[in-house]
Residue frames as a rotation matrix with the C-alpha (Angstrom) as fourth column:
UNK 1
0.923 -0.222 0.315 -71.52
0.354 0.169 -0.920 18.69
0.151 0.960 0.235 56.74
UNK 2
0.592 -0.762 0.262 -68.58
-0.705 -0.648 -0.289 21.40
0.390 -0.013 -0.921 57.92
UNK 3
0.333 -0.325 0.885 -67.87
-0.585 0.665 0.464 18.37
-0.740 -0.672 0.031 60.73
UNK 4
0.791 -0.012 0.612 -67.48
0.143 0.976 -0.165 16.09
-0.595 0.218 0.774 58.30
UNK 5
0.723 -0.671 0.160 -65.08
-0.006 -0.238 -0.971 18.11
0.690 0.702 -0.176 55.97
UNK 6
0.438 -0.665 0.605 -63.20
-0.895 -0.382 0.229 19.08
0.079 -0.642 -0.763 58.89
UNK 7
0.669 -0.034 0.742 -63.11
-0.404 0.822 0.402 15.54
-0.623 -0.569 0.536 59.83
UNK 8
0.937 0.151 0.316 -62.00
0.248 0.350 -0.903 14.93
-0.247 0.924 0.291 56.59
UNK 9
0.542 -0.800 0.256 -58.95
-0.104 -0.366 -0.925 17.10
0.834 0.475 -0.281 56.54
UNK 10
0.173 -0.725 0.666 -57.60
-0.929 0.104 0.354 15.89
-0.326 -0.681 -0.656 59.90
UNK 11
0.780 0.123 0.614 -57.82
-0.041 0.989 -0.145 12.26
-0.625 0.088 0.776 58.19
UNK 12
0.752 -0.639 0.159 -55.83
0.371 0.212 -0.904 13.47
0.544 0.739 0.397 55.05
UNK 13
0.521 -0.591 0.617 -53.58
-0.669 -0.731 -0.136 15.62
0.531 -0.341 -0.775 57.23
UNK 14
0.499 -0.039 0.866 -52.64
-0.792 0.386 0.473 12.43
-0.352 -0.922 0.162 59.33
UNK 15
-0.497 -0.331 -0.802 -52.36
-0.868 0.195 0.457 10.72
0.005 0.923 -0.384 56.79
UNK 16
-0.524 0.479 0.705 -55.05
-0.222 0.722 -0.655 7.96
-0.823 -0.500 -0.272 57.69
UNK 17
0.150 0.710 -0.688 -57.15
-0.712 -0.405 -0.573 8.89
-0.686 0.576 0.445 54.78
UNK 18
-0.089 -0.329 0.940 -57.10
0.467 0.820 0.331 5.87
-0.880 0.469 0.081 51.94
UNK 19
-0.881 -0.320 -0.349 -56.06
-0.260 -0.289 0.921 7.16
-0.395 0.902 0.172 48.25
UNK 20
0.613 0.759 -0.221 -59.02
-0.452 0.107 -0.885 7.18
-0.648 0.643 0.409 45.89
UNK 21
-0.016 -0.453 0.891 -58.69
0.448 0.793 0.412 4.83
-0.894 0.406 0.190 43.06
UNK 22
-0.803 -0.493 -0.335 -58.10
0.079 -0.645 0.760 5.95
-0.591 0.584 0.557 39.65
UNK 23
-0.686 0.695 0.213 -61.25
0.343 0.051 0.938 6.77
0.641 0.717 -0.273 37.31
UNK 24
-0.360 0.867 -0.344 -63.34
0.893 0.427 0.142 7.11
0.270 -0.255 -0.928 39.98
UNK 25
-0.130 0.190 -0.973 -65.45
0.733 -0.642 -0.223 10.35
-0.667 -0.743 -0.056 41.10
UNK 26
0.751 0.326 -0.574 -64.58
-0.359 -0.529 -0.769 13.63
-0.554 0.784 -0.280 39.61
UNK 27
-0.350 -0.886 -0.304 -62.18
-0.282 -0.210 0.936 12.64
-0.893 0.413 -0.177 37.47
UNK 28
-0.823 0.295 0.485 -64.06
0.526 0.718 0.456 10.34
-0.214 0.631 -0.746 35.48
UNK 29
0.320 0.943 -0.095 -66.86
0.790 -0.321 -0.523 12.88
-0.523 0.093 -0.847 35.55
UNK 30
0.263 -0.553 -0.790 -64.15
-0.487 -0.783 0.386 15.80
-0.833 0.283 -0.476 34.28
UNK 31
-0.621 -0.606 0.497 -63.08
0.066 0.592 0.803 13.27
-0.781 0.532 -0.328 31.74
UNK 32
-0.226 0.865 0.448 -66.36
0.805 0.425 -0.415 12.72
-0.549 0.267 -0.792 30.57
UNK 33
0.773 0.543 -0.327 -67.25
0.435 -0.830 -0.349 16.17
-0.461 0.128 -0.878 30.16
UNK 34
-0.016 -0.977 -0.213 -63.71
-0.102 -0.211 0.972 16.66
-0.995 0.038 -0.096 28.70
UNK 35
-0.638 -0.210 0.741 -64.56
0.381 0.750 0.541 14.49
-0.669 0.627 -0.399 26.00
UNK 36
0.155 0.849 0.506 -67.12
0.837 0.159 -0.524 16.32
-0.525 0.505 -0.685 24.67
UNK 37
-0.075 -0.329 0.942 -67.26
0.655 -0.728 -0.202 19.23
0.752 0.601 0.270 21.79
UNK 38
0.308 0.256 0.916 -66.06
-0.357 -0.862 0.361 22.36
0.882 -0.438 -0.174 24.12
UNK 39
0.840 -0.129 -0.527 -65.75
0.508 0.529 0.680 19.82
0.191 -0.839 0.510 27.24
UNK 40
-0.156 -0.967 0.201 -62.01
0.816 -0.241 -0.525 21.99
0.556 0.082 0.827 27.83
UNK 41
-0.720 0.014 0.694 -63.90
-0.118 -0.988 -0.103 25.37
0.684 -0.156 0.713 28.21
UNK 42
0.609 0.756 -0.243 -66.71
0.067 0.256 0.964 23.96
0.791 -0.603 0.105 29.98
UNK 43
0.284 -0.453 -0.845 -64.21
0.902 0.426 0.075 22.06
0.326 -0.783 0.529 32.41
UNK 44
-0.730 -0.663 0.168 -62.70
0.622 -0.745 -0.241 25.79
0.285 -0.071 0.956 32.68
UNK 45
-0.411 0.616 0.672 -65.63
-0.453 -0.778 0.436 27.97
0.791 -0.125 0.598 32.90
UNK 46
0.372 0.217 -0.903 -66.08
0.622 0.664 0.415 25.22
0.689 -0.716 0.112 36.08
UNK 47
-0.165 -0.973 -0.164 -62.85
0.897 -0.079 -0.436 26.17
0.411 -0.219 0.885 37.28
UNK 48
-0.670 -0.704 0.236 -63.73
0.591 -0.697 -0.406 29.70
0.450 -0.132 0.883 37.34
UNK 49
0.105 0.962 -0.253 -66.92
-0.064 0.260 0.964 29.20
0.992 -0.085 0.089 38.52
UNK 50
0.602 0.077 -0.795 -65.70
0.749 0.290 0.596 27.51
0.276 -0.954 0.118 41.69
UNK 51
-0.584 -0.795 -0.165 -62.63
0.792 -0.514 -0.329 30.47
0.177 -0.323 0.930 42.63
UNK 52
-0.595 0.556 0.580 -64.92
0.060 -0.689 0.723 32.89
0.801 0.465 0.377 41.42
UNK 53
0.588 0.808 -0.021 -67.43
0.104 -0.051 0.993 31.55
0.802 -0.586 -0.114 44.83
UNK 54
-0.140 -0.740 -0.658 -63.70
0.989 -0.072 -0.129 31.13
0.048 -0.669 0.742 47.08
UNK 55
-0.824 -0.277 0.494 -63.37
0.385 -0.914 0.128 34.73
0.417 0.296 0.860 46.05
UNK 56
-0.152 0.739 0.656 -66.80
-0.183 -0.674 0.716 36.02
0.971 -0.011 0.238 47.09
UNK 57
0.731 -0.013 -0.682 -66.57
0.651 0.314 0.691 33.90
0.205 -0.949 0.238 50.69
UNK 58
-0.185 -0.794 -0.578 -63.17
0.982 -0.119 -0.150 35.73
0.050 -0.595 0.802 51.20
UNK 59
-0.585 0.077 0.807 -65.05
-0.017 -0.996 0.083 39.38
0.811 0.036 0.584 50.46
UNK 60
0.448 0.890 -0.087 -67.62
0.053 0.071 0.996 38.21
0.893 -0.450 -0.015 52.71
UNK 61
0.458 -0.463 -0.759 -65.13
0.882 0.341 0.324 37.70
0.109 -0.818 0.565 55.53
UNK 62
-0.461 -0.881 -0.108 -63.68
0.884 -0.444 -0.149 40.78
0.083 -0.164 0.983 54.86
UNK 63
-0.778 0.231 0.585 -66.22
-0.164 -0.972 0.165 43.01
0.607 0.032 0.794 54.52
UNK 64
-0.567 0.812 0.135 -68.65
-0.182 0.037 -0.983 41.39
-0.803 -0.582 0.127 57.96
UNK 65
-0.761 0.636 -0.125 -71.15
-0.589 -0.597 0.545 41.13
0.272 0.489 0.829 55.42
UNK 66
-0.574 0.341 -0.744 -72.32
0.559 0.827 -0.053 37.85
0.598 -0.447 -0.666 57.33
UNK 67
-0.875 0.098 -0.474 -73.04
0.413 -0.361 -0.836 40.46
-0.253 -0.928 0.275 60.43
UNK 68
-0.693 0.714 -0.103 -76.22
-0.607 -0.500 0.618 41.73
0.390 0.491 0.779 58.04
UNK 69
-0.312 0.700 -0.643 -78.23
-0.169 0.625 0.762 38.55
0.935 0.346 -0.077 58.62
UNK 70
-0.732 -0.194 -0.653 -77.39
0.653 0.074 -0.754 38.41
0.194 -0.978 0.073 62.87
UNK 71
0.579 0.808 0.108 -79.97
0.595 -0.509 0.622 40.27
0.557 -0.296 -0.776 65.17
UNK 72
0.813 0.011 0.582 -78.88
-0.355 -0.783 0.510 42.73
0.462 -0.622 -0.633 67.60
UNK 73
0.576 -0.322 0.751 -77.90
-0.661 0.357 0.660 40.51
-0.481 -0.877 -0.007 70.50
UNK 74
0.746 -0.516 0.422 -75.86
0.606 0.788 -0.109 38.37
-0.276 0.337 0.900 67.89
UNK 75
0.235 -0.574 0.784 -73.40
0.343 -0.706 -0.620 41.61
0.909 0.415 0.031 66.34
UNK 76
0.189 -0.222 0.957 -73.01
-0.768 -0.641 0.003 42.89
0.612 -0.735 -0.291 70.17
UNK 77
0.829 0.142 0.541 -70.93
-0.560 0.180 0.809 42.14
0.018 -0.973 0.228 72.89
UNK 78
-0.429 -0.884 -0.188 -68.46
-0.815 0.288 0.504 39.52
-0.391 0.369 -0.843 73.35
UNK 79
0.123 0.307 0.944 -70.69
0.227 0.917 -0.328 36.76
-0.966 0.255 0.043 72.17
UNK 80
0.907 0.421 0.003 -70.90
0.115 -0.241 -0.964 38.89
-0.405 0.875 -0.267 69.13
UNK 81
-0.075 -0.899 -0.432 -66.79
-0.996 0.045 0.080 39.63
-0.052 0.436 -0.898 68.88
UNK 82
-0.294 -0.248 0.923 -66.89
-0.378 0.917 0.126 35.60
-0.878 -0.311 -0.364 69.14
UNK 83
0.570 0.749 0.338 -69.75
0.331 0.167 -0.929 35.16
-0.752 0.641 -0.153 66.21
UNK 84
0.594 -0.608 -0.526 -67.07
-0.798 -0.367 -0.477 37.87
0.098 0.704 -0.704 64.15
UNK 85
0.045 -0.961 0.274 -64.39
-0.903 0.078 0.423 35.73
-0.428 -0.266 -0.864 64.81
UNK 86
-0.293 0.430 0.854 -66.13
-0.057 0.884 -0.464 32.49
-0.954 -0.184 -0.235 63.87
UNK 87
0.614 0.719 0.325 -67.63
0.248 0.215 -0.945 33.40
-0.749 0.660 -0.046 60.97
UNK 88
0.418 -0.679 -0.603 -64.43
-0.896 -0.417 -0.151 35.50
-0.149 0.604 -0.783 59.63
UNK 89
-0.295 -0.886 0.358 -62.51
-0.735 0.449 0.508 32.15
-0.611 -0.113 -0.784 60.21
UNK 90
0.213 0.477 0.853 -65.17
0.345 0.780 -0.522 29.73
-0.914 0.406 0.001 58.37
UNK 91
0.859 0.196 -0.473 -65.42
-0.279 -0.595 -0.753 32.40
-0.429 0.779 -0.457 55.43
UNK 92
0.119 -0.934 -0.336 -61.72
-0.968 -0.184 0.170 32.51
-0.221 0.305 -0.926 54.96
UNK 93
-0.247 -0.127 0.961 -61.49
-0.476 0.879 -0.006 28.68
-0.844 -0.459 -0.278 55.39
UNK 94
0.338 0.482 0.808 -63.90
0.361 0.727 -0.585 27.81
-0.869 0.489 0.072 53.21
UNK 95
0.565 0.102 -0.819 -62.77
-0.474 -0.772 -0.423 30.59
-0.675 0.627 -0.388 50.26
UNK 96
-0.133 -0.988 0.075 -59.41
-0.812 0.152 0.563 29.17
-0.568 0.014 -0.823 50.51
UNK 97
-0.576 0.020 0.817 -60.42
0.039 0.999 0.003 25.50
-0.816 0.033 -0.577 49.66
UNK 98
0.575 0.708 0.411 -62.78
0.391 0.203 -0.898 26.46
-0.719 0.676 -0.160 47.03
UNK 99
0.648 -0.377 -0.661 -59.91
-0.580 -0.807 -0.109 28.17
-0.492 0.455 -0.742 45.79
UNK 100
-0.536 -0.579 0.614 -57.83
-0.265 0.806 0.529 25.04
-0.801 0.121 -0.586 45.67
UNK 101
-0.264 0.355 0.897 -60.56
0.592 0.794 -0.140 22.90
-0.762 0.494 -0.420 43.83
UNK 102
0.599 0.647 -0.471 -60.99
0.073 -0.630 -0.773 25.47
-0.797 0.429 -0.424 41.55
UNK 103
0.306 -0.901 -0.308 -57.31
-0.806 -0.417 0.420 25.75
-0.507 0.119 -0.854 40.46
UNK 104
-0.545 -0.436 0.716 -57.04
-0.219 0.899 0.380 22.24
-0.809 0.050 -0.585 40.34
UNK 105
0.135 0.336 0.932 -59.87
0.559 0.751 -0.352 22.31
-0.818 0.568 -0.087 37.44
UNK 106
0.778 -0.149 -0.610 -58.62
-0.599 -0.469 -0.650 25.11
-0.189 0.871 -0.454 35.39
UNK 107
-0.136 -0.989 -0.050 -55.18
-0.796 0.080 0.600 23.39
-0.589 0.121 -0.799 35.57
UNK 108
-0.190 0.432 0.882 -57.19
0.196 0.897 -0.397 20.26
-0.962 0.097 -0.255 34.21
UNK 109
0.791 0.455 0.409 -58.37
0.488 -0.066 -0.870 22.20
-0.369 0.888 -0.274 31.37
UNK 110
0.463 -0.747 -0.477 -55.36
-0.773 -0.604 0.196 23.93
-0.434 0.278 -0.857 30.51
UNK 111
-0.548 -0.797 -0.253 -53.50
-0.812 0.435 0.389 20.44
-0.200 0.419 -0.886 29.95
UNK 112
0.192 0.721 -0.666 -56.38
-0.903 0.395 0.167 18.60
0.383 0.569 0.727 29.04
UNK 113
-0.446 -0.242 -0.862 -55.96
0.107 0.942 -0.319 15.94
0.889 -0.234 -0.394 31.90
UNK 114
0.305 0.890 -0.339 -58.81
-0.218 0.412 0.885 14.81
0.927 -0.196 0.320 33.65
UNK 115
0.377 0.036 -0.926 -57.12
0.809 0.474 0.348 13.25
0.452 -0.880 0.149 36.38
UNK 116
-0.831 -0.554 0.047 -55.45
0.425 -0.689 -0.587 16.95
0.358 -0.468 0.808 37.75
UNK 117
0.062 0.782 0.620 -59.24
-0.592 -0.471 0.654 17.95
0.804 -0.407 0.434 38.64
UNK 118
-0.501 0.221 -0.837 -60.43
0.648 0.736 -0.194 16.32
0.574 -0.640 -0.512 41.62
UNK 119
0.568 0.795 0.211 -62.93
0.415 -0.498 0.762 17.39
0.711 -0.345 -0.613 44.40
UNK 120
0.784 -0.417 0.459 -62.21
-0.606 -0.354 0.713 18.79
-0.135 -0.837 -0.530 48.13
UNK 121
0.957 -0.190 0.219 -60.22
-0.029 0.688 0.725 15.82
-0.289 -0.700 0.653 48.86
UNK 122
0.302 -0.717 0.629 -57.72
0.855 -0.088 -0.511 16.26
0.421 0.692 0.586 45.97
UNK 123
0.365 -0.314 0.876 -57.39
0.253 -0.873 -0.418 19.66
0.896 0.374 -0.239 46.98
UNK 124
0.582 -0.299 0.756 -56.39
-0.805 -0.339 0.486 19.19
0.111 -0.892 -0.439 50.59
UNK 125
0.528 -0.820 0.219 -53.73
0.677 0.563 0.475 16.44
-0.513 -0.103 0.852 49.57
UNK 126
0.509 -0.170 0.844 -52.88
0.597 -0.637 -0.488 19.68
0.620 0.752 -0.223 47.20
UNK 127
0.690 -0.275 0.669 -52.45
-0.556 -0.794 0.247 22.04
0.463 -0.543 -0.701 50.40
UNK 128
0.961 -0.097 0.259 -51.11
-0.101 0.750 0.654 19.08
-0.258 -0.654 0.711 52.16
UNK 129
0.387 -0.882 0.268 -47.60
0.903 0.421 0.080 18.50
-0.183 0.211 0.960 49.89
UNK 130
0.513 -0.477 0.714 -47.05
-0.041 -0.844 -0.535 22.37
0.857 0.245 -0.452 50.32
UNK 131
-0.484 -0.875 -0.010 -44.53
0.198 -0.098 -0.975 23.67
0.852 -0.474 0.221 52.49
UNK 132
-0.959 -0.003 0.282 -46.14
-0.271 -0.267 -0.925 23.53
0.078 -0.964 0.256 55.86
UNK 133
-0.564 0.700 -0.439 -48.98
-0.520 0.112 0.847 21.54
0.642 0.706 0.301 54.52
UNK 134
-0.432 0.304 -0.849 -49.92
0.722 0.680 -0.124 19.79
0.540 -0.667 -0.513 57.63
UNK 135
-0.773 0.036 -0.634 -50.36
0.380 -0.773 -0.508 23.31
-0.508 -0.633 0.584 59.52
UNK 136
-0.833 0.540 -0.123 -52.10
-0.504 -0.649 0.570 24.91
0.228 0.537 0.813 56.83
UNK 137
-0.406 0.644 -0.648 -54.57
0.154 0.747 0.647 21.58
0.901 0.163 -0.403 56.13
UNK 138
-0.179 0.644 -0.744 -55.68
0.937 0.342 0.070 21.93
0.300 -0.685 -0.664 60.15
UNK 139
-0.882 0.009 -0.471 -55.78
0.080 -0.982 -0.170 25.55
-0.464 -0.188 0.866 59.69
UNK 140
-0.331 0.906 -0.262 -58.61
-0.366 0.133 0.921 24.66
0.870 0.401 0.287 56.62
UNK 141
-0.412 0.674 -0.614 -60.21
0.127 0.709 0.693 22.38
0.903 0.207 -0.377 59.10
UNK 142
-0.476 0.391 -0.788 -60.57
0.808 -0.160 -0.567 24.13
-0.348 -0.906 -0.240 62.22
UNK 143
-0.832 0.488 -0.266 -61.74
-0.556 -0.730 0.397 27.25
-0.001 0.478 0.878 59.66
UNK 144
-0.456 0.874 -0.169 -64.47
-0.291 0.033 0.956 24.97
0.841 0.485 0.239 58.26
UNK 145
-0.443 0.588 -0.676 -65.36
0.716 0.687 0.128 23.71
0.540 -0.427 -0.725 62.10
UNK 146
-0.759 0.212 -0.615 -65.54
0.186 -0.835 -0.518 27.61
-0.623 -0.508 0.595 63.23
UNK 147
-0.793 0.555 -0.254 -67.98
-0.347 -0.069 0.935 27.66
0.501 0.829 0.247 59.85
UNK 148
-0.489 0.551 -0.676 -70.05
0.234 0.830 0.507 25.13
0.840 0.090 -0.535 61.33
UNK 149
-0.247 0.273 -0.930 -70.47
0.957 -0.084 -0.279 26.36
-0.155 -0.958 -0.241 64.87
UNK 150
-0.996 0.017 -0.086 -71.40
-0.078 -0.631 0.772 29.73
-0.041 0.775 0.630 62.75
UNK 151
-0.721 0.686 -0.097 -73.77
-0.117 0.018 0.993 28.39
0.683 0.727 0.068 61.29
UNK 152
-0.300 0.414 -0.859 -75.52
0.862 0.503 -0.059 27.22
0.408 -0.759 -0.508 64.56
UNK 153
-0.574 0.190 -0.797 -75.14
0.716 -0.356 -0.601 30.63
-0.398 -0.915 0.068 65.76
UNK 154
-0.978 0.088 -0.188 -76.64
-0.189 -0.751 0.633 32.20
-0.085 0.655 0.751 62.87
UNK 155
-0.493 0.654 -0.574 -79.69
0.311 0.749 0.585 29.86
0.812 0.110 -0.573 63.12
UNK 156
0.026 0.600 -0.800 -80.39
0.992 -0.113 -0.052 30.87
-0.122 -0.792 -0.598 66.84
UNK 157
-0.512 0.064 -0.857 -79.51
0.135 -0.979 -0.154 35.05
-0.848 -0.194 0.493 66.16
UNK 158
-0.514 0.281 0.811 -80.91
0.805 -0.168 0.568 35.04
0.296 0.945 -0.140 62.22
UNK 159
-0.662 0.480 -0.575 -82.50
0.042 -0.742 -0.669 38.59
-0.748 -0.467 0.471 62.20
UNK 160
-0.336 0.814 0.475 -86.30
0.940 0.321 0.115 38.29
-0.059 0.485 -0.872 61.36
């Protein structure tokens, strides 16, 4: 899955990626839910929903708390400064980006337009037209592939 996001932001970062069409995805699903009594705060209490998990990935990264779940031989050594290093970079990666798509639906509900929500993708053509948006965008996507290779090692150290 990380592969594929990653994959995902070197596509939009290249620009290779093909524009989504209007209506289609979340928008039309943010619309939907827009439309309905409350559908504003909902679409918001999304919003802060999704920052709200960015936020808890970037304490995790800061405070190791990943380094709880690792055995011994996974927290020591240099395989283990490697595993820190990995997992700080996925954490941070991923926070970021959930921060994005998060932003992008409060800003929806704030002006009551559907099409300013949008998923990942929206939100790394978001990082993408900032100032250094190409740098950042393969900064998200080597984060989420250090996530991924993470996760592998968390799978073989997991402490039972």
């Amino acid at each position: 899955v990380y592969g594929t996001i990653a994959y995902s932001a070197v596509d939009v970062a290249t620009g290779s990626a093909r524009t989504s069409g209007s209506g289609g995805g979340t928008e039309s699903m943010t619309a939907t839910l827009m439309n309905r009594p409350g559908g504003q705060l909902l679409v918001g209490a999304v919003g802060v929903g999704i920052v709200a998990v960015g936020v808890a990935h970037l304490v995790t990264a800061w405070r190791e708390s990943y380094l709880k779940k690792l055995d011994g031989e996974g927290r020591s050594g240099s395989s283990g400064t490697a595993f820190r290093w990995l997992a700080r970079t996925g954490y941070v990666a991923k926070g970021l980006a959930l921060g994005v798509v998060g932003v992008l639906f409060l800003s929806a509900a704030a002006t009551h337009q559907a099409k300013k929500s949008g998923g990942l993708d929206q939100a790394l053509r978001t990082v993408l037209d900032q100032p250094f948006g190409p740098v950042l965008l393969a900064a998200i996507g080597l984060g989420f592939a250090a996530y991924g290779l993470f996760s592998f090692v968390q799978a073989r150290h997991l402490d039972r």
